[in-house]
N, C-alpha and C positions, 0 to 999 in steps of 0.2 A: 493490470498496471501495478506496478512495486512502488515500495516506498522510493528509491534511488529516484522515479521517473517523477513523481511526486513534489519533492524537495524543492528542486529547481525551479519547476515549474510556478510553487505558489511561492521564493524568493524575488520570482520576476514579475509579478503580478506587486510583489509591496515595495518594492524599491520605489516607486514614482511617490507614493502618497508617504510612506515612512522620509522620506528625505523632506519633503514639502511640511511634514510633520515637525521637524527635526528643525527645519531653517523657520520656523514662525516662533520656536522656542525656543531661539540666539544658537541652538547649537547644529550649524551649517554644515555639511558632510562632505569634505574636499571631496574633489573630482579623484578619479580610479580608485573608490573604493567600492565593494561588492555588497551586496547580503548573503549572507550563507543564514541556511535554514535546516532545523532538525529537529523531525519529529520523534519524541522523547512517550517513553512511559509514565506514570504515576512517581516512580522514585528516579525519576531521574535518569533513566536509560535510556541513549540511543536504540532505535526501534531497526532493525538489520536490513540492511541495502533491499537485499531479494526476497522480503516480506511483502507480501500481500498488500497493497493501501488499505486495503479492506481490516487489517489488523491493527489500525490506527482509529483511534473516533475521539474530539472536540469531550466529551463526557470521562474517558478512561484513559486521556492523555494531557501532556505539555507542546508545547511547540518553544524552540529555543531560538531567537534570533539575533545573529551576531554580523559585525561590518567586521571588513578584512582588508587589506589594498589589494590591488592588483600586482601579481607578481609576473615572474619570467615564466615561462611553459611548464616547466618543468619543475617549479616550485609550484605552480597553481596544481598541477598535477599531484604533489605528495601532497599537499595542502586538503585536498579531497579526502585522505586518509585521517580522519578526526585521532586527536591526540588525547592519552589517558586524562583523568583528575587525581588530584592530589590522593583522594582514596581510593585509586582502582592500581591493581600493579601493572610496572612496567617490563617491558620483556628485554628493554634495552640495558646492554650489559655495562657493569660502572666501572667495569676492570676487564682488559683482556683473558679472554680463558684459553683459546686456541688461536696458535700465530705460524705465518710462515714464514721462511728463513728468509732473511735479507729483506721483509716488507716492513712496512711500518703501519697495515692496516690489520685487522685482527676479526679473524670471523667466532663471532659468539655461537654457542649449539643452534639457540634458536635460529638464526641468521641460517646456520648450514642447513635445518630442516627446511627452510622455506626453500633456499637453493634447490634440495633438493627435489621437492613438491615440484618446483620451477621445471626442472628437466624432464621430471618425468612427462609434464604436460604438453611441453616442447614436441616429447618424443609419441606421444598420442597420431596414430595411420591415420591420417586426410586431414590433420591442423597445419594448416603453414602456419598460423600465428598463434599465441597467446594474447587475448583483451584484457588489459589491464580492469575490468572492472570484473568481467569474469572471474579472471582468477583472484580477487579482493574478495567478493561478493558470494563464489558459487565454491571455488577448487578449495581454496584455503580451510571454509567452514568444517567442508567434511573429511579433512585431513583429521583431525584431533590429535593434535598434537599434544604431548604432554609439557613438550617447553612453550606453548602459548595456549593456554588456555581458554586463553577470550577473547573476543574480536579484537580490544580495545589492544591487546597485547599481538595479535598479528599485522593490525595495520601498523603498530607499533615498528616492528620488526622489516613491514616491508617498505617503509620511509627508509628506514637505515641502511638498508643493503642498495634502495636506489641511490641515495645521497652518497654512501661509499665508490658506487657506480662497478658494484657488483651485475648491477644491474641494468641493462637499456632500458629506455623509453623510445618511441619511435610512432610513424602514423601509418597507417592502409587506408585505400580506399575504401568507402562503404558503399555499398551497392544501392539499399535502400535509403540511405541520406547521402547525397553526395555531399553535401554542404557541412556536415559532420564525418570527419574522417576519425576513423577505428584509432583507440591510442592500445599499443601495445606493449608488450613486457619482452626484453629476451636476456638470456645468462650472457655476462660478459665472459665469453669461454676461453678468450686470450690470458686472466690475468690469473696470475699464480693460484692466488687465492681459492677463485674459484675449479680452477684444476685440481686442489688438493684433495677440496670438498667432495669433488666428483670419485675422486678417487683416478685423476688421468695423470697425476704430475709424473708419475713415475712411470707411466708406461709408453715408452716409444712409438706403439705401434699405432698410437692413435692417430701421432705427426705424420702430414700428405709424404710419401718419399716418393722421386720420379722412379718410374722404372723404364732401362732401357731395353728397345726392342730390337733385334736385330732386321738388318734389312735396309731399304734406301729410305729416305724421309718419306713422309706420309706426302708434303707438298708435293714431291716431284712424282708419285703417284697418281696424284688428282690429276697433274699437267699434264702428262703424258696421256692417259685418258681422254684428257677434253680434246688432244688431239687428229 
């Protein structure tokens, strides 16, 4: 069990008593709000998604607990990705560095590494998908990236490229929970932007082109056949 599996799990065991808590002390917790929970180190660190539980203990840690509302999908989803503090840096850029012609969105280095990370994952023999927590939790870390350093600064970066909508979200079945479906990641490969990045805006040959075959239609092939 990881910490990820952890969190949630003991968020939802203190919602009942922390609210009951809460409403005997005048301060009542409207309805659609959450608990988000995060097991923290000694100074203050979040402890890493794909860590061990075992790397956590009541003795050599914090536990942080925080109410949030409930948001749309896809806001609860970036939501998941914890946002820097005041003292940790951010990867998010305060000025455009890199833009393409005629847009008005602007992809920062960082943003085009994760892009990139992103395809390459994509491109991985027998994944049809990317899991968005996979790729937070497992892909991202052992990229080491020099334009994000630290986690706080990759989930940073990949809030922003979703919110830009660089990037999809989307659901798969699960096989072993049906009741939980797979949230996934994929390149939005339509939009300029990311074309650039990839390095495809300029090459034709990536675009589908018909090609014509000589000969009768394939239809009137089949028909004459079945007859």
């Amino acid at each position: 069990m990881n910490i990820k599996d952890v969190e949630p799990r003991v968020a939802q065991k203190l919602i009942g008593p922390l609210r009951e808590a809460l409403k005997e002390l005048s301060y009542p917790l409207p309805d659609g709000y959450q608990v988000r929970l995060s097991l923290l180190d000694l100074n203050g660190r979040k402890k890493r998604s794909n860590a061990a539980a075992s790397n956590w203990s009541p003795e050599s840690g914090r536990i942080e607990i925080r109410f949030e509302p409930a948001r749309l999908e896809e806001k609860q989803l970036t939501s998941e990705i914890p946002r820097g503090t005041d003292d940790e840096p951010h990867a998010q850029p305060q000025r455009p560095s890199a833009s393409v012609s005629g847009s008005n969105s602007y992809v920062h280095p960082a943003e085009g590494d994760l892009l990139k990370a992103l395809d390459r994952a994509e491109c991985k023999p027998g994944w049809n998908f990317v899991a968005l927590k996979k790729f937070r939790d497992e892909i991202l870390p052992l990229e080491h990236f020099v334009s994000m350093r630290t986690e706080v600064e990759q989930h940073t970066v990949l809030r922003s490229v979703i919110e830009k909508k660089f990037v999809l979200i989307g659901k798969v079945p699960n096989p072993k929970s049906p009741q939980f479906p797979v949230t996934t990641i994929r390149l939005n490969r339509l939009l300029p932007e990311v074309k650039a990045v990839l390095g495809h805006s300029a090459n034709p040959d990536l675009d589908f082109h018909p090609v014509d075959i000589r000969g009768e239609p394939l239809s009137a092939t089949i028909l004459r056949d079945r007859r």
